[in-house]
C-alpha positions, 0 to 999 in steps of 0.5 A: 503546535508544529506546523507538521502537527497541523498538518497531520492534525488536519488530514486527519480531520479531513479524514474522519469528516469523510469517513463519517460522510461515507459510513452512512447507508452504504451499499453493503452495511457488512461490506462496509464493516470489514472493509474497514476493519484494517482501516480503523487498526491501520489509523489506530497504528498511525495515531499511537506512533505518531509521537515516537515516529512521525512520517513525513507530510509527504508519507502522510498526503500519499497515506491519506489520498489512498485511504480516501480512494479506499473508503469510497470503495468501502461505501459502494463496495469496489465493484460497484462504485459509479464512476462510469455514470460520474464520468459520463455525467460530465463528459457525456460519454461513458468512460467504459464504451471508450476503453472497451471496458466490460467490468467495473475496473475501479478495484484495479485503479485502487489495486494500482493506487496502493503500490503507487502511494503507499511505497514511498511511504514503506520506503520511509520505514525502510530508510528509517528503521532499517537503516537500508541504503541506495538499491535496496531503499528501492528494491525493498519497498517495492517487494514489501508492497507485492508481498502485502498485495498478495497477502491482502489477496489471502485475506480477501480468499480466507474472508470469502470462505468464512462469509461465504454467500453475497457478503463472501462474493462482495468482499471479494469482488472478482466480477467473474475473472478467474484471474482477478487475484493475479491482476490486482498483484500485478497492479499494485506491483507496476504501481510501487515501480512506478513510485520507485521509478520516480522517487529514484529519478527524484533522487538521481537529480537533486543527489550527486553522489546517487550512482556512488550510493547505488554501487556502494549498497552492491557491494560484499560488506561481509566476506564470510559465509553464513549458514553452516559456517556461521554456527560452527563461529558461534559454537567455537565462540561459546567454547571459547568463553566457558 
């Protein structure tokens, strides 16, 4: 076994050691449930591709780290985990009362954690399936990361409706803000520039050609139109080989 297969092999026995740990009595059994139902499909994915398609360990680390941050809210249900009476319990202070806070805040920290540790790992699918170079390597995982936050927002309002009564209201967590959809977007948003940001900083250091790659990625690569032009090339070619 490869050093990377350890380590993989052992986030992921870290992973379920604390899955199993966090799945016993939680707050809301079916809360609980559907929250994890992405999780388990998501860890199934991982582990069905990992052969023909191994992330890094770094992609891995990020990956887990935000599925650790997720399970917890799965267990409390995000609006109520503790973290106030944690923080004052070894402060002595209540983190609330500090910021001025009058909601439990901790689905906005995991709404920020998404786009903050899952965007380079999208970046690595970018890179490495899609082939995209300089900007876009940063630009589209940054909008894959606020489309698939909007899109979770859709899940959660749809998830809502179907349940409906406390389990709707507890999967859906808005604590009254009507608001609550757009800030989580706007969170995991700032998250992924955040990751990007870096990641962009990161390579700006340790790359000499990075500002060649940034403009080289800007350039036309094709001249020619698409769209209407485009069909009537593809109509002329089918012409031309009948």
């Amino acid at each position: 076994m490869s050093a990377h297969d350890r380590y993989a092999a052992g986030l992921a026995a870290l992973f379920a050691l604390l899955w199993v740990a966090l799945a016993i009595e939680p707050n809301h059994r079916e809360d609980w449930a559907v929250e994890n139902a992405l999780v388990l499909f998501f860890v199934a994915v991982l582990a069905a591709t990992y052969r023909r398609f191994r992330l890094s360990r770094i992609s891995y680390t990020l990956i887990f780290l935000f599925l650790c941050l997720h399970e917890i809210g799965a267990h409390y249900t995000y609006s109520e985990v503790p973290y106030d009476a944690w923080f004052e319990a070894l402060t002595g202070r209540s983190l609330n009362a500090l910021m001025g806070w009058e909601r439990n805040h901790f689905d906005r920290f995991a709404h920020f954690m998404y786009g903050l540790l899952l965007a380079y790992p999208i970046r690595e699918l970018f890179l490495r399936l899609v082939g995209v170079r300089g900007f876009w390597g940063y630009f589209l995982p940054l909008e894959f990361t606020i489309a698939t936050s909007a899109f979770y927002e859709l899940i959660e309002w749809g998830a809502a409706l179907v349940f409906g009564g406390e389990l709707g209201a507890a999967y859906l967590g808005t604590q009254g803000d009507v608001w609550d959809a757009q800030r989580d977007m706007a969170l995991a948003s700032l998250g992924a520039l955040v990751a990007m940001l870096l990641t962009a900083a990161v390579n700006a250091a340790l790359r000499g050609d990075f500002a060649r790659t940034i403009r080289d990625s800007l350039r036309v690569k094709d001249p020619l139109p698409l769209g209407e032009e485009e069909i009537a090339r593809i109509r002329r070619g089918r012409r031309g080989r009948s």
